[in-house]
C-alpha positions in Angstrom: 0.0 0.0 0.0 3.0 2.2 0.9 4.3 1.8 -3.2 0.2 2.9 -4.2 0.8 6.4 -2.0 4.1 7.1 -3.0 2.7 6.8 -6.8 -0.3 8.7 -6.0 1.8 11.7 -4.6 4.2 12.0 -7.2 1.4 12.2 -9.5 -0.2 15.0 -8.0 2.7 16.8 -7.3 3.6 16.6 -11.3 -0.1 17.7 -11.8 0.4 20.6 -10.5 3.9 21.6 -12.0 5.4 22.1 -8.4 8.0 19.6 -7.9 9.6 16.4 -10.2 7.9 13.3 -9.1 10.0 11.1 -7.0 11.4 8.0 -8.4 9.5 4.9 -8.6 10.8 2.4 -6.1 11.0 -1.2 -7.5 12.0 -4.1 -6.3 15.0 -4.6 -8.4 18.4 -2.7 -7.7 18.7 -0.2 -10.4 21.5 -1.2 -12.3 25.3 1.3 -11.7 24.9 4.2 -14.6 26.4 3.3 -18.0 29.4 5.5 -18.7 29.5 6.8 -21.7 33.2 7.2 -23.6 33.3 8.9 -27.2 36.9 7.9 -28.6 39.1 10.9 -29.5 39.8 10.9 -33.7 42.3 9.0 -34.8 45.7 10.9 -35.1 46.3 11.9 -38.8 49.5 12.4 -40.3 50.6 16.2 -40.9 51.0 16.9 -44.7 55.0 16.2 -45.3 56.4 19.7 -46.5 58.4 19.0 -49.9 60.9 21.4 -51.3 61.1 19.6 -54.8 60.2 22.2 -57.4 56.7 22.4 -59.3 56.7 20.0 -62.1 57.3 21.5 -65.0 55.4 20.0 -68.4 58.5 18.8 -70.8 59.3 21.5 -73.3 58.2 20.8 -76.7 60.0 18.3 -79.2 63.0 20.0 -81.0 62.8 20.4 -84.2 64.9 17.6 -86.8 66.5 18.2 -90.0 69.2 15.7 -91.8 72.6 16.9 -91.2 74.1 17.3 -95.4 77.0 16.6 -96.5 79.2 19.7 -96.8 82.7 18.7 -97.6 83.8 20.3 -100.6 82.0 23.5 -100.3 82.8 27.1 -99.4 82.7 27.3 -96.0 80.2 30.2 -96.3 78.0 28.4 -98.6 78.3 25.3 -96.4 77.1 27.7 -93.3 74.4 28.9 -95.4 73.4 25.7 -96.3 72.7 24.8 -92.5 70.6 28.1 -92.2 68.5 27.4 -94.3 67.5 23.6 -93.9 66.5 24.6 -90.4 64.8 27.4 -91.3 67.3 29.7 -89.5 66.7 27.5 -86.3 70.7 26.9 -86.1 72.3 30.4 -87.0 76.1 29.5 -85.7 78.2 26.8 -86.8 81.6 27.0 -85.6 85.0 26.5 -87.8 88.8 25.4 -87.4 91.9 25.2 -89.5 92.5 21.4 -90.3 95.3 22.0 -91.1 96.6 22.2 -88.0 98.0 25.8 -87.8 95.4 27.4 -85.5 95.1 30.1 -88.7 91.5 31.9 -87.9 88.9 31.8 -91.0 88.2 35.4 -91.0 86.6 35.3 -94.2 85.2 32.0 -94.4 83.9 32.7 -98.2 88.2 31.9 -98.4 88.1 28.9 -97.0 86.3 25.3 -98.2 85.3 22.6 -95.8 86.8 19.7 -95.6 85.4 18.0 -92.3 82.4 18.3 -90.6 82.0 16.2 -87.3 78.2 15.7 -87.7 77.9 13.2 -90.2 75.7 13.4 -93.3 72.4 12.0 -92.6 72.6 12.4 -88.5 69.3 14.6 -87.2 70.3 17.8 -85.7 68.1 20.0 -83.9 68.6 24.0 -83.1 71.0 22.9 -80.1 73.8 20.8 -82.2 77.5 22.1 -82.5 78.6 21.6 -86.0 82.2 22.4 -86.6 83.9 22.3 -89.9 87.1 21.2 -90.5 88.4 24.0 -93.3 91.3 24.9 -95.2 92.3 28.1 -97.8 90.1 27.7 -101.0 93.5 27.0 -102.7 95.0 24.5 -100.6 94.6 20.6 -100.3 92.7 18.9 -97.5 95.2 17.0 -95.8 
């Protein structure tokens, strides 16, 4: 009869908004309050700071042309010759005595080529070196 009264008074007591009702008593012990535990994120790495340099796209293909076979020309005409297969891409070609002498070609329309170390038929592109071998127009090759 005492659990009917207690559950009587609690119900009034909540019908008129002036206290919380009392807790029920029951027979069974109320079980020990679940404790809740969130778990913290899991650590995550920290970006790795890189000092490589942006990549850079590849630059564009060079530009081939068959190297000719200039031995026997002027030297000037053989120079020209380069200039224009590439379309002025190569503009310098570079020039020794073959001789042997060290003599400059000051004048290279007086001189003739007579070795070229790019052989005939090899691709070059705008970046080769192509030196001529060259003597006086009126001297032999050696």
């Amino acid at each position: 009869m005492r659990l009917v009264c207690l559950v009587a008074v609690a119900a009034v007591l909540t019908a008129c908004g002036t206290a919380t009702p009392a807790p029920t008593p029951t027979s069974e012990p109320s079980a020990p309050p679940v404790e809740r535990t969130t778990q913290p994120p899991a650590p995550t790495e920290p970006p790795v700071a890189t000092n490589a340099p942006p990549v850079q796209p590849p630059p564009p293909a060079s530009k081939q042309w068959a190297m000719p076979d200039l031995v026997g020309m002027v030297l000037q005409d053989a120079q020209d010759q380069i200039q224009a297969i590439t379309d002025k891409n190569l503009l310098f070609t570079v020039s020794h005595d073959a001789t042997g002498q060290k003599r400059n070609q000051l004048v290279d329309s007086n001189w003739k080529v007579c070795t070229q170390n790019v052989a005939p038929g090899t691709a070059i592109t705008a970046e080769t070196r192509i030196d001529f071998g060259a003597v006086k127009v009126t001297e032999q090759c050696p």
